[in-house]
SEVEXZA-808847 format. One record per residue (C-alpha): z negated, x negated, y; residue in one letter; residue number from 1. Coordinates in nm, 3 decimals. Layout:
REM SEVEXZA-808847
c3;c1;c2;residu;num
Z;X;Y;A;NUM
...
END
This chain:
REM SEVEXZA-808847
c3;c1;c2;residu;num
-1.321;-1.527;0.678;X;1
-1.460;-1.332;0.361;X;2
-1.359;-0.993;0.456;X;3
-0.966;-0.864;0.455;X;4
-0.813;-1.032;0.691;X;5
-0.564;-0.776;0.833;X;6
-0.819;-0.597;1.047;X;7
-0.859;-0.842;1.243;X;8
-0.497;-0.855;1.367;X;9
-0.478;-0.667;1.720;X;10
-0.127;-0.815;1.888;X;11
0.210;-0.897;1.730;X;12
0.220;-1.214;1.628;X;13
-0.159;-1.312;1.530;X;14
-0.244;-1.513;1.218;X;15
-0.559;-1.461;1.047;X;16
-0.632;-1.707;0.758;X;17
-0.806;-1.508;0.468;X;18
-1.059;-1.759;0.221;X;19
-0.927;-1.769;-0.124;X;20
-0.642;-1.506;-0.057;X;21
-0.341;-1.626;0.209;X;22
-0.254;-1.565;0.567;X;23
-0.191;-1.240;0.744;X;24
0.062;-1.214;1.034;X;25
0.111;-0.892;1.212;X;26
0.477;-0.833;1.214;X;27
0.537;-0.496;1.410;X;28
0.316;-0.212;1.484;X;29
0.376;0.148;1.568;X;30
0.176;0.437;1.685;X;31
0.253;0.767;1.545;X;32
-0.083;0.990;1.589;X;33
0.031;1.258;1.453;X;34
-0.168;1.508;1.192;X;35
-0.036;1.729;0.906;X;36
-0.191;2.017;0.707;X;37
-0.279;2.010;0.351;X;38
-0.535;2.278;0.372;X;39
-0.865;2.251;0.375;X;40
-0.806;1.908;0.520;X;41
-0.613;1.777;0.780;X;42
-0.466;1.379;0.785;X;43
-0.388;1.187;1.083;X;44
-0.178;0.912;1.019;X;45
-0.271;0.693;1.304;X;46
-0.040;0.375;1.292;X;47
0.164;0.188;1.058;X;48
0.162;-0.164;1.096;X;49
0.363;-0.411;0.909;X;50
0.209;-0.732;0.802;X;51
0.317;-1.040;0.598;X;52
0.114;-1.259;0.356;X;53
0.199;-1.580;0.348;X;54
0.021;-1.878;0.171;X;55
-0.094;-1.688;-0.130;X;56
-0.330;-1.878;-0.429;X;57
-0.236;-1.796;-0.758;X;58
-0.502;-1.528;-0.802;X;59
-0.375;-1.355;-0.503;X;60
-0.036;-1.321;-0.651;X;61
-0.163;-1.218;-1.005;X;62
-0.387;-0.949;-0.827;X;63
-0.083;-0.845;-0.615;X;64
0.154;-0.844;-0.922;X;65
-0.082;-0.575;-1.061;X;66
-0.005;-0.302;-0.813;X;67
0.353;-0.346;-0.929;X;68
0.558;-0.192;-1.185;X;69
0.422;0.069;-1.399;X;70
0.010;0.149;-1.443;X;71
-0.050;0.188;-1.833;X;72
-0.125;0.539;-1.726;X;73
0.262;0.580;-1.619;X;74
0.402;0.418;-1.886;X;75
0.223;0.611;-2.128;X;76
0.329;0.912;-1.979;X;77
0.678;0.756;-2.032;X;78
0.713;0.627;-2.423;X;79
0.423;0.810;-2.560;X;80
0.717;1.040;-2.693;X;81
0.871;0.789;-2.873;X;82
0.562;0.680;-3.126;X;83
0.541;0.349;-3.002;X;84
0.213;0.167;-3.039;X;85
-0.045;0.164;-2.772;X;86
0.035;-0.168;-2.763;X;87
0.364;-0.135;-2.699;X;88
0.325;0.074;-2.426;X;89
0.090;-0.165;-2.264;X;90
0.325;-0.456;-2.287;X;91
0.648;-0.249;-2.128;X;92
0.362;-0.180;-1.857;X;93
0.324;-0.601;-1.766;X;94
0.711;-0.617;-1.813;X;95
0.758;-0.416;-1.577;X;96
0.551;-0.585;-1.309;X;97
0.692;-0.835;-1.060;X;98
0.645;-1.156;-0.972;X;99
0.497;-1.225;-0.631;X;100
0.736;-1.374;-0.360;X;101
0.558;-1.693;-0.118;X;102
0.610;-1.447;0.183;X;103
0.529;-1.065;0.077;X;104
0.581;-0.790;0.386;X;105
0.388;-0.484;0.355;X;106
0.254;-0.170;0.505;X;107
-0.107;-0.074;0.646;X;108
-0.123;0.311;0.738;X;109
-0.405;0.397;0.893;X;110
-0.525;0.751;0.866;X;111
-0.809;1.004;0.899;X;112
-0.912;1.299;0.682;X;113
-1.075;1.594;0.797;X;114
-1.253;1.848;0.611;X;115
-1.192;2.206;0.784;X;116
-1.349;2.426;0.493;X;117
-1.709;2.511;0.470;X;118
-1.715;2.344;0.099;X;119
-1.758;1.978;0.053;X;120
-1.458;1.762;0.022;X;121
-1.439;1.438;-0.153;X;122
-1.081;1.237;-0.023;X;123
-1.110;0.893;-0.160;X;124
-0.795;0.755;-0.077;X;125
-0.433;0.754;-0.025;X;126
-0.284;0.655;-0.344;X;127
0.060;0.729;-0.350;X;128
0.293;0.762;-0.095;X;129
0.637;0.883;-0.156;X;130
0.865;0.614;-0.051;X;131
1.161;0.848;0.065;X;132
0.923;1.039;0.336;X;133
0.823;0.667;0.462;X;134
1.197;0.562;0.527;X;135
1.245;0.880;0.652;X;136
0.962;0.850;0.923;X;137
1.074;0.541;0.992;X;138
1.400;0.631;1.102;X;139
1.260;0.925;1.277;X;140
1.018;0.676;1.474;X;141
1.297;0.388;1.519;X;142
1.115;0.169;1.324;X;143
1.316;-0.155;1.186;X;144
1.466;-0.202;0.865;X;145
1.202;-0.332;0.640;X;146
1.299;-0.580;0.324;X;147
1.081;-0.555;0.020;X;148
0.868;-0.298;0.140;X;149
0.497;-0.303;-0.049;X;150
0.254;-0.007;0.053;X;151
-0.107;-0.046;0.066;X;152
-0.337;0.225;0.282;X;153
-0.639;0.172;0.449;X;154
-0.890;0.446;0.605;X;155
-1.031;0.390;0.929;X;156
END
């Protein structure tokens, strides 16, 4: 399989083996279909599914290590007030990344953005989701407890 494996999970409990990345296995899925205003547009988060990887190569790992820690970006915004070096910055950046388990649990929210203004709209992604109002729906929605919770998006 070439593309990302996770869409092509349906039922808890299917495997999908990704080439040159690892295996996918839907954990637990949940349907919450429910929308929210943040005018002009409107998102619909769909589902939330959780998935594990398992049987990761090396470059897998390194490119999952890079989502973690602290984005040059941040950790500028961080130390540039102490007159470090740019270098310095950018290696308290890759300290603070971490390693990559053998078994790595994660989310996939699936979502839809719609444009209710007459202007264009460009809505590339979700980046960033706060953490706190994720526990906090998943307690509302009786979701279980989820160890070492990673959170990836996809649109649909």
């Amino acid at each position: 399989m070439q593309e990302y494996g996770g869409i092509h999970l349906e039922q808890v409990g299917d495997k999908v083996r990704q080439k040159n990345w690892g295996t996918f296995t839907l954990l637990e899925t949940k349907s919450i279909n429910e929308s929210f205003e943040l005018a002009p547009m409107v998102i619909t988060i769909k589902d939330i599914r959780r998935i594990q990887l398992s049987s990761l190569t090396d470059e897998a790992k390194e490119e999952l290590k890079s989502y973690t820690g602290l984005s040059f970006e941040e950790a500028y915004s961080i130390y540039y007030k102490e007159n470090i070096s740019m270098e310095e910055i950018d290696q308290r950046a890759a300290l603070s990344k971490t390693d990559i388990d053998e078994k790595v649990p994660y989310l996939e929210i699936t979502y839809s953005v719609e444009n209710k203004d007459s202007k264009e709209l460009q809505f590339f992604r979700m980046e960033n989701v706060t953490l706190m109002m994720i526990l906090h729906m998943m307690c509302l929605l009786k979701i279980s407890s989820i160890p070492g919770i990673h959170l990836w998006g996809q649109k649909k």
